[in-house]
C-alpha positions in Angstrom: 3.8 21.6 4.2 1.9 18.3 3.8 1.0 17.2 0.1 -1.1 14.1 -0.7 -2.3 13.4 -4.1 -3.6 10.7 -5.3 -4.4 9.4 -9.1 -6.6 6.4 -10.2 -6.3 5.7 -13.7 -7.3 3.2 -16.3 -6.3 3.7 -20.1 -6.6 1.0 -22.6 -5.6 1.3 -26.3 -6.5 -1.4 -29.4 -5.1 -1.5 -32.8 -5.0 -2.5 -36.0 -2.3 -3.2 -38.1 -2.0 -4.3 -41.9 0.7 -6.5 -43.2 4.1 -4.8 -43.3 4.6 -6.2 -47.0 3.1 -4.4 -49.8 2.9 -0.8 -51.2 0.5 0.2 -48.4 0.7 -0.3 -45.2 -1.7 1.2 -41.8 -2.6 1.3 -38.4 -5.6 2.3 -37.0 -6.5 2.2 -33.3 -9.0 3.5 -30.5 -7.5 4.7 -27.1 -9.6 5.2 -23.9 -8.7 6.7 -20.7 -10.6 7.5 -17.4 -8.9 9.3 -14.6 -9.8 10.8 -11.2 -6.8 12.5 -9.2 -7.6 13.9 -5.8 -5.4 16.4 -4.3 -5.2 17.7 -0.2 -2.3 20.2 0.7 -2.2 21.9 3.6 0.6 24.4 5.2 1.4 24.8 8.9 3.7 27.6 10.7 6.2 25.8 13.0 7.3 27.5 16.8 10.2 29.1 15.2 8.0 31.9 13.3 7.7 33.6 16.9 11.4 33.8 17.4 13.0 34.0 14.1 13.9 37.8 13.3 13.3 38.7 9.7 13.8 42.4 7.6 10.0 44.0 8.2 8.6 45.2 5.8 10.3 44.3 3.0 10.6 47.5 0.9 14.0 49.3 0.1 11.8 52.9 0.8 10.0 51.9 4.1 12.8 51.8 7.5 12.7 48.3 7.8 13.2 46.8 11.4 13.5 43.3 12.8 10.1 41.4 13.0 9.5 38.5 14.1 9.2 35.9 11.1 5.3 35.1 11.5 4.7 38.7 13.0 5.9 40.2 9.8 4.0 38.1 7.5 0.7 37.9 9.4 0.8 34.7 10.7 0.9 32.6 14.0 2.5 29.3 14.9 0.4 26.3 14.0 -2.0 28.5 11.5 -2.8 26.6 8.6 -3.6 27.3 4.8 -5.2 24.4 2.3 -6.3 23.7 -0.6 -8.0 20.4 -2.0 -10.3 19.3 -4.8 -10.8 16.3 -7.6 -10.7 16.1 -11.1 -12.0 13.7 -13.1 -11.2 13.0 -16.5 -12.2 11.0 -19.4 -11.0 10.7 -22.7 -10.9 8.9 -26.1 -9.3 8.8 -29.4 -9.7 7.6 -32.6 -6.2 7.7 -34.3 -4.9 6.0 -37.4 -1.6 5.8 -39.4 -0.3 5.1 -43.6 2.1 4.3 -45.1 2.1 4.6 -48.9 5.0 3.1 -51.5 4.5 6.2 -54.5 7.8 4.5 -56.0 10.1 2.1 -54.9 12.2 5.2 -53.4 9.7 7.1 -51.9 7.2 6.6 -49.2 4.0 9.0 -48.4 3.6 8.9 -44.8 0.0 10.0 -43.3 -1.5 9.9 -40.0 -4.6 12.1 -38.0 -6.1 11.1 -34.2 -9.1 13.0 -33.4 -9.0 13.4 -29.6 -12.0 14.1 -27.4 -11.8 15.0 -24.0 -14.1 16.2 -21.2 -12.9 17.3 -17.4 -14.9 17.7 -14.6 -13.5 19.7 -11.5 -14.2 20.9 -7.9 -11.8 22.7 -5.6 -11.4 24.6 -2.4 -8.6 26.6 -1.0 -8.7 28.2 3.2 -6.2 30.8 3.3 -8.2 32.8 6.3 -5.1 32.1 8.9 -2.5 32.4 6.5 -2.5 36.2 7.0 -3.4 39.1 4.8 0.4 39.5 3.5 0.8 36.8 1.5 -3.0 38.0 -0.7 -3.8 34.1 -0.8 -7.3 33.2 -1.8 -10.5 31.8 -0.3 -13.0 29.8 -2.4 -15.5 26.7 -1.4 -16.8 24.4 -3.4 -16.0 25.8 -6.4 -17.5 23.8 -9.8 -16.3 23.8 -13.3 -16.3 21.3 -16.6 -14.8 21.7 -19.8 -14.5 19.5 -22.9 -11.6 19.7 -25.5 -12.0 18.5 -29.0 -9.0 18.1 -31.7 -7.6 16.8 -34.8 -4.1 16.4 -35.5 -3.0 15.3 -38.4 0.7 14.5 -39.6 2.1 14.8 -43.4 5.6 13.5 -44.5 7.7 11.9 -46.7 10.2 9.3 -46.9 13.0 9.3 -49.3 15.2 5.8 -50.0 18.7 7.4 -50.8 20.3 4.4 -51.1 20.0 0.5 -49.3 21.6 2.2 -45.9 20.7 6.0 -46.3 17.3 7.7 -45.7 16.1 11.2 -45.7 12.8 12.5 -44.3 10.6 15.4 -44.2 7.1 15.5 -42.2 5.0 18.3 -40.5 3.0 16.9 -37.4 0.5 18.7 -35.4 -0.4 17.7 -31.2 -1.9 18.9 -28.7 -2.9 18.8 -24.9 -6.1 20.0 -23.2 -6.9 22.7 -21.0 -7.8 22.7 -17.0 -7.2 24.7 -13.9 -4.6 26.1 -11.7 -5.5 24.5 -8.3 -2.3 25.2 -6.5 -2.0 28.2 -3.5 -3.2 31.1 -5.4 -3.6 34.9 -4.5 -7.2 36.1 -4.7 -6.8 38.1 -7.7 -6.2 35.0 -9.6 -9.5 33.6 -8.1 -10.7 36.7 -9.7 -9.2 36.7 -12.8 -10.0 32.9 -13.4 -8.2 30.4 -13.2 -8.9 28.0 -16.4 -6.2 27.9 -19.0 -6.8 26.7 -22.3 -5.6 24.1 -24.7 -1.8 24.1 -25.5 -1.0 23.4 -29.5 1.5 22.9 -31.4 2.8 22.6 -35.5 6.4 21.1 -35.9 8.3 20.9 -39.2 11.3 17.9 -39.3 13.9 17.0 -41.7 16.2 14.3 -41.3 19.1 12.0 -42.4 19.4 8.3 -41.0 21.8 5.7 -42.0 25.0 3.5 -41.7 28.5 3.6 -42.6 31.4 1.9 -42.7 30.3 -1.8 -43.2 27.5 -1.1 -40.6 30.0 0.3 -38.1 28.9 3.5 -38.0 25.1 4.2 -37.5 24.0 8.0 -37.5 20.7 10.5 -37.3 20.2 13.7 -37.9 17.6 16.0 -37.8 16.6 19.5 -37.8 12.9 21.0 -36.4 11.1 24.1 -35.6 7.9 24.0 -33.5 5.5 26.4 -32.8 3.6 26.3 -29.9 0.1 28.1 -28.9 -1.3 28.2 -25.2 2.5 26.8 -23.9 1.9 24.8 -20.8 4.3 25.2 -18.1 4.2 25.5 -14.1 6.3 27.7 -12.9 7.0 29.9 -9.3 6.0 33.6 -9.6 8.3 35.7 -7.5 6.6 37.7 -5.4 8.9 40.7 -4.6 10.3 41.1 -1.3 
């Protein structure tokens, strides 16, 4: 298997930031990103799929006999699969942060960044000569965009316990936009699409922070939950046999 990838990226991000003295305090900032990864993968059978003996096929009810390894799987020394494609992103926020004194002891913390995203995307995968076993797709030149819109916003509080003790409680909000699965797929994925959406996610936090002992002693604790919509994750799909 050869993979090349490549990613070009430029992000830049400018802020603005009050005084840290006073009963309010903020930060507001714009971030920018543009992005274009290119991706080329491609997978070749090596000599030894003509000799080495493999379990064909692989089902406890058929009578399985030796096979050889390319043989049993539909596919020929030096065959190749690929798949390769481009997507381009580009991206901006508008994000902002406060910090507010309600008494000396405790601190209203806000903070929201409305994100705005669009990807553009074009991929192609050549399975014919990897063999009608393994179900992998063809597709050329296949086009798609999408654009993700979003605002997060975060809530907490800060409470001043004593001069080294402090509690907290805040509920935040994130999130990460959709795209494709552009990997070595079967053909009924090609079917079945292959966008997935936007992952979200709402986390609640409490915590204790502190010192002890003359400053010998420094602690933090915390406790969250989150909850998660559209979870994110790659993962290898077993196959069976």
């Amino acid at each position: 298997t050869i993979f090349h990838d490549h990613f070009k990226q430029l992000s830049q991000e400018v802020r603005l930031a009050s005084s840290t003295k006073g009963a309010l305090r903020y930060t507001a900032g714009l971030y920018v990103l543009d992005e274009n990864s290119d991706t080329n993968r491609s997978g070749r059978g090596g000599p030894d799929m003509a000799i080495t003996l493999v379990r064909f096929p692989p089902a406890p009810f058929f009578r399985q006999v030796p096979a050889p390894l390319g043989t049993g799987f539909g596919l020929a020394p030096g065959q190749i699969g690929r798949n390769w494609g481009t997507v381009k992103t580009r991206a901006y926020a508008l994000f902002g942060s406060l910090d507010y004194d309600l008494t000396p002891a405790v601190t209203l913390n806000l903070g929201a960044r409305q994100t705005n995203e669009t990807k553009d995307f074009l991929y192609n995968l050549d399975a014919t000569n990897t063999g009608p076993f393994l179900a992998l797709g063809n597709v050329r030149n296949f086009r798609d965009s999408r654009s993700d819109k979003k605002f997060t916003p975060t809530v907490g509080l800060t409470f001043a316990l004593s001069k080294n003790h402090t509690a907290y409680v805040k509920y935040g909000t994130g999130f990460k936009s959709g795209g494709w699965n552009m990997d070595f797929i079967s053909q009924a994925q090609l079917n079945s699409g292959i966008r997935f959406n936007p992952e979200t996610v709402g986390s609640l936090e409490a915590g204790l922070k502190g010192t002890a002992l003359g400053q010998r002693v420094q602690y933090d604790v915390a406790v969250f939950q989150s909850n998660f919509r559209n979870y994110q994750v790659s993962q290898f799909i077993v196959l069976g046999g």
